[in-house]
N, C-alpha and C positions, 0 to 999 in steps of 0.2 A: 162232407164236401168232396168224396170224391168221388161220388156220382156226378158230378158237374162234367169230368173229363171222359166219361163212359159213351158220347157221341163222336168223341176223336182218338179215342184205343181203337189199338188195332193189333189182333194175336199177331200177324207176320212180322210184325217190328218183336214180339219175345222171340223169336228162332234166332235170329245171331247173336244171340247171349250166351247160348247152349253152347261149351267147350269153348268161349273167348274168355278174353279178357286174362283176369289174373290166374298163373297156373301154379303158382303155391297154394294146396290145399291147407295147411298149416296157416298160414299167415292171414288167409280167409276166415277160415276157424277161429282165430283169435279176436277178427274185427265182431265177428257173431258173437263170439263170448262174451266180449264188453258191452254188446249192447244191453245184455241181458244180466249184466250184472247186479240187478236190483233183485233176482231173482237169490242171488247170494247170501245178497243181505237178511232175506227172509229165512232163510233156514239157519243164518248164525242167530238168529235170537227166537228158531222156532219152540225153544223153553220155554219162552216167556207167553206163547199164547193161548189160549183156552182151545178146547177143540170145535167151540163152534167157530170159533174166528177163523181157524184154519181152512176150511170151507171156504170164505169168502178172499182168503189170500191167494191161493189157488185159481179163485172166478177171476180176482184183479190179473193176475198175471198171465192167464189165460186172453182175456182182452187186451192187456200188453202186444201179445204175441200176435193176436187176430190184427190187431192194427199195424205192428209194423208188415205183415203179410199183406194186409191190404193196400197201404202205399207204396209197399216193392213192387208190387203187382202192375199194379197201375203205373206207376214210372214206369216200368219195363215196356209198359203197353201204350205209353203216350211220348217218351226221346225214342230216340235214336239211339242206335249201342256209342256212337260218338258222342254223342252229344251230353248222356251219363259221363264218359270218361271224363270230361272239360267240365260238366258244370259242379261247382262246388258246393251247393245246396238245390238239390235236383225238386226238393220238399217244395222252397220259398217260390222256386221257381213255378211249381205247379198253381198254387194257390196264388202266383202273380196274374195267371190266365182266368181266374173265377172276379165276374164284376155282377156287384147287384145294385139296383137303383137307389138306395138307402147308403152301402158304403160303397168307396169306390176303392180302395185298397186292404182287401180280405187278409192277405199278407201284414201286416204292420197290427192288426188285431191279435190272430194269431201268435207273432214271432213273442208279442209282449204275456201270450199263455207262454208259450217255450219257457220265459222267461222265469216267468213264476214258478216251471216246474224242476228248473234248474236251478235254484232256489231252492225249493223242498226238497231235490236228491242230493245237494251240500250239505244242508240242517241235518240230512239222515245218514250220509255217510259221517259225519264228525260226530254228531252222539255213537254212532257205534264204535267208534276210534276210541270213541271217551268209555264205553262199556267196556270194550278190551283190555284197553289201559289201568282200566281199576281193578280189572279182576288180576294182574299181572303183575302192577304197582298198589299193593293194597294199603301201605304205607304210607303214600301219598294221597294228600290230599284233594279231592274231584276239581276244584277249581284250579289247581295250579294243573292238574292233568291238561285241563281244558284248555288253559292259555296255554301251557305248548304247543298243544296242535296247533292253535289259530294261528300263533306266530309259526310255527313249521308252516302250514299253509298259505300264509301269508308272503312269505321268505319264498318258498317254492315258486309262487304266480309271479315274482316280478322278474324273472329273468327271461321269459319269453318275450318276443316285443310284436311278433305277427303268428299271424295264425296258421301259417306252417308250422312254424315252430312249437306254438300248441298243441299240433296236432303229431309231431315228431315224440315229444315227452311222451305225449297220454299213448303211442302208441307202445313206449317204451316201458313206460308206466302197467299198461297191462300184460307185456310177455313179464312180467318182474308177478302181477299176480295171478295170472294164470303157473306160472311157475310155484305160487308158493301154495294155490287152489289142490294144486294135485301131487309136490312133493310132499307137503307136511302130512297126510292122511298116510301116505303110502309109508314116510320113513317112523311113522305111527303104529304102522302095522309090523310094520319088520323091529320094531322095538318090542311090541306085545308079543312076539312069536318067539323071541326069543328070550324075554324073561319070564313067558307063560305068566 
């Protein structure tokens, strides 16, 4: 779909992008990080996968990556550097300007895929919760592992009431594991080095 907008891109609208905008590289970095934190997930359960699978887990997230570049791309080259800053789904926005004779709102089909795939990245982050938790709690039993999460998850989503707020946690949420992505390995190593 996003060849639909390749007669109204335009490179001279990517040049005020270059050195604007936000100038904490860190704090950009960290928005990048969570994007791609599904890529995480994959290597904390890359035991579990045969080596041909590995191959095609790699292709999947290789297309991850190609598409979110191709819709950066394209945003950059179809708003305005204003008009990113303001809009708060630059995505919905894009796909509100595609009409075909058949539907007439490309957007509401779409958002109801998002849907479904945030959906299966919940399903897939709590069973890893629930892997961690059992190899940690092995004493406990997998079902009652499980209902704590849900209820900690559940308990967690109702204190947000708008989606600032949403988006103030989740960003909170991820300095807490980007924090714990790159402390626990290192004070890992400084533990093996010194017990040899």
């Amino acid at each position: 779909l996003l060849l639909f907008h390749l007669p109204d891109f335009s490179f001279i609208r990517l040049t005020p992008f270059i050195f604007q905008g936000e100038k904490d590289i860190l704090r950009g970095g960290v928005g990048i990080y969570t994007a791609l934190l599904g890529y995480e997930l994959v290597i904390l359960f890359l035991h579990n996968v045969e080596k041909k699978r590995l191959k095609a887990i790699l292709i999947g997230n290789t297309i991850t990556s190609t598409i979110y570049f191709g819709v950066c791309f394209v945003s950059f080259g179809f708003f305005s550097f204003d008009m990113l800053l303001k809009d708060m789904y630059p995505v919905v926005t894009l796909l509100e300007d595609i009409s075909f004779p058949v539907l007439e709102r490309v957007e509401n089909l779409i958002f109801s895929l998002f849907g479904l795939k945030v959906l299966i990245t919940t399903v897939m982050y709590l069973w890893a919760a629930k892997e961690v938790l059992e190899q940690q709690f092995q004493r406990i039993k997998s079902k009652y592992i499980l209902l704590f999460i849900l209820f900690l998850s559940f308990f967690i989503s109702i204190f947000p009431k708008i989606m600032r707020q949403v988006d103030q946690w989740l960003e909170y949420l991820a300095w807490i594991e980007v924090g714990i992505s790159f402390l626990l390995p290192l004070l890992l190593l400084i533990i093996a080095f010194f017990t040899r």
